[in-house]
C-alpha positions as CSV (number, residue, x, y, z in Angstrom):
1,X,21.8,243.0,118.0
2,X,18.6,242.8,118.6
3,X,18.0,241.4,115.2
4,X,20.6,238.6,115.2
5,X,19.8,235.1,116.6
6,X,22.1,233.2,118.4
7,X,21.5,229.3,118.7
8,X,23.2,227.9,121.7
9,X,23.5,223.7,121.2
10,X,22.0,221.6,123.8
11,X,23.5,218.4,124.3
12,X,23.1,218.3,128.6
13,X,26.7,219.0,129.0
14,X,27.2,223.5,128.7
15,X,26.4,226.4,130.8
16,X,23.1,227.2,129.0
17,X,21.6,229.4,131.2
18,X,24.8,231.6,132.0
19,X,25.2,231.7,127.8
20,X,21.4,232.7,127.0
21,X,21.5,235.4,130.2
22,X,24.5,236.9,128.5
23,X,23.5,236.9,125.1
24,X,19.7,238.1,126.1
25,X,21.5,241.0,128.0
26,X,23.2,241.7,124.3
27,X,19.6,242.4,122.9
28,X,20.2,239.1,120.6
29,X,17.1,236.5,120.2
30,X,18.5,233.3,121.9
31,X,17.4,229.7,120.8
32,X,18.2,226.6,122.5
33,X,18.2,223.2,120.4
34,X,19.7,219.5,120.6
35,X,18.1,218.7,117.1
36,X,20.7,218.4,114.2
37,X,18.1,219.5,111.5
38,X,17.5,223.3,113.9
39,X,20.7,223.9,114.5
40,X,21.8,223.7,111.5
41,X,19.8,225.8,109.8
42,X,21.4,228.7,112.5
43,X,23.9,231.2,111.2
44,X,25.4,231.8,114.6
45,X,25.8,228.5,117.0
46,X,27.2,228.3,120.1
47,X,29.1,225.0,121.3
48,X,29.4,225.4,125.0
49,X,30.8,222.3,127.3
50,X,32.3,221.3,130.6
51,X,33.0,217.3,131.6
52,X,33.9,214.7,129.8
53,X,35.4,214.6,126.6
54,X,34.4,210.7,126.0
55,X,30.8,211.1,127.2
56,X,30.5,214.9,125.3
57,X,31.5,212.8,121.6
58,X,29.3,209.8,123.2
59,X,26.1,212.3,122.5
60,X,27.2,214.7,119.5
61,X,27.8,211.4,117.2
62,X,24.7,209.8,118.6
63,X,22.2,212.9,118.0
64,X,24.3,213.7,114.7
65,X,25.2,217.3,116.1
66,X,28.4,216.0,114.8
67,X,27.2,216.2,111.6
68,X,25.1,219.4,112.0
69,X,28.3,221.6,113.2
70,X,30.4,220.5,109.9
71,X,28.2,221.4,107.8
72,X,27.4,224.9,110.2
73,X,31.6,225.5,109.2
74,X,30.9,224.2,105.3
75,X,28.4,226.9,104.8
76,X,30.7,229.6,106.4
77,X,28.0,230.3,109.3
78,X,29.4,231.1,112.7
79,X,30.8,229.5,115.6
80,X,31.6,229.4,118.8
81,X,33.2,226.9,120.8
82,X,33.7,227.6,124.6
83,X,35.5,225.6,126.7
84,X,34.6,221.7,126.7
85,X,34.0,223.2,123.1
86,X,36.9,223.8,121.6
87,X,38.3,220.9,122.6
88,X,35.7,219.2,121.2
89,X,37.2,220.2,117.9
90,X,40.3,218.3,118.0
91,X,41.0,214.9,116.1
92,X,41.7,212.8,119.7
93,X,41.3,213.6,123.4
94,X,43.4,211.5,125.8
95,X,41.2,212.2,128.6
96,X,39.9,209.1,130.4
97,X,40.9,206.9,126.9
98,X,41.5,207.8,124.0
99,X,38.3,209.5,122.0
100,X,38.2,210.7,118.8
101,X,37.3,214.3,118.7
102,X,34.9,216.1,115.7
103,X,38.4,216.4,113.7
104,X,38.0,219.7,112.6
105,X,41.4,221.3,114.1
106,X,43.8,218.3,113.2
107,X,45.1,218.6,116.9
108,X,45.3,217.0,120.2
109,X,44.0,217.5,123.5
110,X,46.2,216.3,126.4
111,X,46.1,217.3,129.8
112,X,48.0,219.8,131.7
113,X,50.6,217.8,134.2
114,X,52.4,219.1,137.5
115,X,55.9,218.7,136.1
116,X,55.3,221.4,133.2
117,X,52.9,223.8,135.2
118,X,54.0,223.5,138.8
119,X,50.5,224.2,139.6
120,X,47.4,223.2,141.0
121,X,45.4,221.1,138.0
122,X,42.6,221.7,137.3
123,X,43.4,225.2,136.2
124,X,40.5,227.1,138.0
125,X,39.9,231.2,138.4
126,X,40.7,234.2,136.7
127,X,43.8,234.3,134.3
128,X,45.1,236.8,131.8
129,X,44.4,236.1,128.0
130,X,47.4,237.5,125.8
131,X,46.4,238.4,122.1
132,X,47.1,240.6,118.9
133,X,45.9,243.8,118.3
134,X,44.2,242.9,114.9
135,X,42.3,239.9,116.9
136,X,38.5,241.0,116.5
137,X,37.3,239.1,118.6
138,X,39.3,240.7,121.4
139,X,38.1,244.6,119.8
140,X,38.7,247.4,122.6
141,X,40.3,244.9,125.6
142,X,43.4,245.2,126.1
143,X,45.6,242.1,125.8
144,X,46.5,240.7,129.5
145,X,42.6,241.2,130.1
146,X,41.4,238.5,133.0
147,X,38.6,235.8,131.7
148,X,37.6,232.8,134.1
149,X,38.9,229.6,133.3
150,X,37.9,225.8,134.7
151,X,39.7,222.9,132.7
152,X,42.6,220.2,133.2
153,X,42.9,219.6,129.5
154,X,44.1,222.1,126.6
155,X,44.0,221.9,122.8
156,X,47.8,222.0,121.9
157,X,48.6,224.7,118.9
158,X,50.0,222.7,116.4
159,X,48.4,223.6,112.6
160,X,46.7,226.8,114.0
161,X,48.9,230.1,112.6
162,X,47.2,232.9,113.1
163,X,44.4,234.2,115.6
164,X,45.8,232.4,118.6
165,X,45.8,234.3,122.4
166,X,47.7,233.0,125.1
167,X,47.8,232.3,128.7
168,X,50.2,230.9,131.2
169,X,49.4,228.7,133.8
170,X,53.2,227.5,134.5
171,X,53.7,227.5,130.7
172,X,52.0,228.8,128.1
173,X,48.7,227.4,126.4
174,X,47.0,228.3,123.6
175,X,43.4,229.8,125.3
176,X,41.5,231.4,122.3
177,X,41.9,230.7,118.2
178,X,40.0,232.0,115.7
179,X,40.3,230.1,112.3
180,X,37.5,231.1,109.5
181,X,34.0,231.2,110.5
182,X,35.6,229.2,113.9
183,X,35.7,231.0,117.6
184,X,37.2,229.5,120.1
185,X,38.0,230.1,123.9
186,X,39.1,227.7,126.3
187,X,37.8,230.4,129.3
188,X,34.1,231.1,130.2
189,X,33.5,234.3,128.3
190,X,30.2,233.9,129.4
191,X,31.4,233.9,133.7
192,X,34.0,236.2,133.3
193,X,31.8,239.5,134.0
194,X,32.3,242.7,131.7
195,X,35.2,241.6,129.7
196,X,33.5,238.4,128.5
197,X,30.0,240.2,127.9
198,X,32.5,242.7,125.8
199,X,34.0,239.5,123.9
200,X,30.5,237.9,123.2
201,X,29.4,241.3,121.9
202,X,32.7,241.4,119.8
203,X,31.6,238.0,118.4
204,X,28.0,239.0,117.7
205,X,29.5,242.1,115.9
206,X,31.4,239.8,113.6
207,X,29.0,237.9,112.8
């Protein structure tokens, strides 16, 4: 890997450090940028997040990241969304009011409620990811693997077919997708110790 570079985005709102140890530990060159023009002249990008939907769109639109991961997707370079992330993606959050999202997955984001899950929100820990075989991303795990998750919101699955995993927290949420040149987990691949190293290399190999 050691000639691949992998250019995590820095809008003040991801787990940078744990995302450049892991990917340095990979043997891949790691870049960190908040300029529009940097990033997206990267073939591999990483959105990572945690927080606030609202105040996460607040500073994509404003530094025109917003504009610099669309056109990452148009040219059929690589991403991946983790987390805050892949929410990101979605046409509306409902968190705090309603925010429109990036609108590249035509979904929603709503937030998990104690009636459907009977559990503790947020969702926080180790959970099992459920995928397909012929999922790349998810190359020699096997599917009920543990990944660490941290969220209260979820991107529903609506107008996503194929490349979904799966994990239940009281019911069952979509936790990965992988749609194109678009990777997606709702977990931490980059906290969840050797089987999120594994699914970072996985990503890296695809790329």
């Amino acid at each position: 890997m050691k000639h691949k570079t992998v250019t995590i985005i820095d809008y003040g709102m991801g787990n940078v450090g744990s995302l450049m140890n892991a990917f340095d530990y990979l043997g891949a060159k790691v870049k960190v940028s908040k300029q529009p023009e940097e990033i997206e002249k990267s073939n591999i990008v990483i959105l990572p997040g945690v927080g606030s939907f609202n105040k996460a769109m607040n500073i994509i639109k404003k530094n025109s990241i917003d504009v610099a991961i669309k056109n990452i997707i148009s040219k059929g370079d690589y991403l991946l969304c983790i987390c805050l992330g892949m929410q990101l993606l979605a046409s509306q959050s409902s968190e705090e009011r309603h925010t429109k999202g990036l609108g590249i997955i035509p979904n929603k984001v709503e937030k998990f409620t104690h009636k459907e899950t009977k559990n503790k929100i947020p969702h926080v820990g180790f959970n099992q990811v459920f995928f397909e075989k012929k999922n790349n991303l998810f190359k020699g795990l096997t599917s009920g693997a543990d990944f660490y998750f941290v969220h209260s919101y979820r991107l529903l699955p609506e107008n996503i077919n194929n490349g979904i995993a799966k994990t239940n927290y009281g019911i069952s949420f979509m936790s990965s997708f992988v749609k194109d040149n678009i990777y997606a987990t709702q977990f931490h691949p980059e906290k969840s110790q050797s089987n999120g190293i594994k699914l970072l290399d996985n990503f890296l190999n695809i790329t």
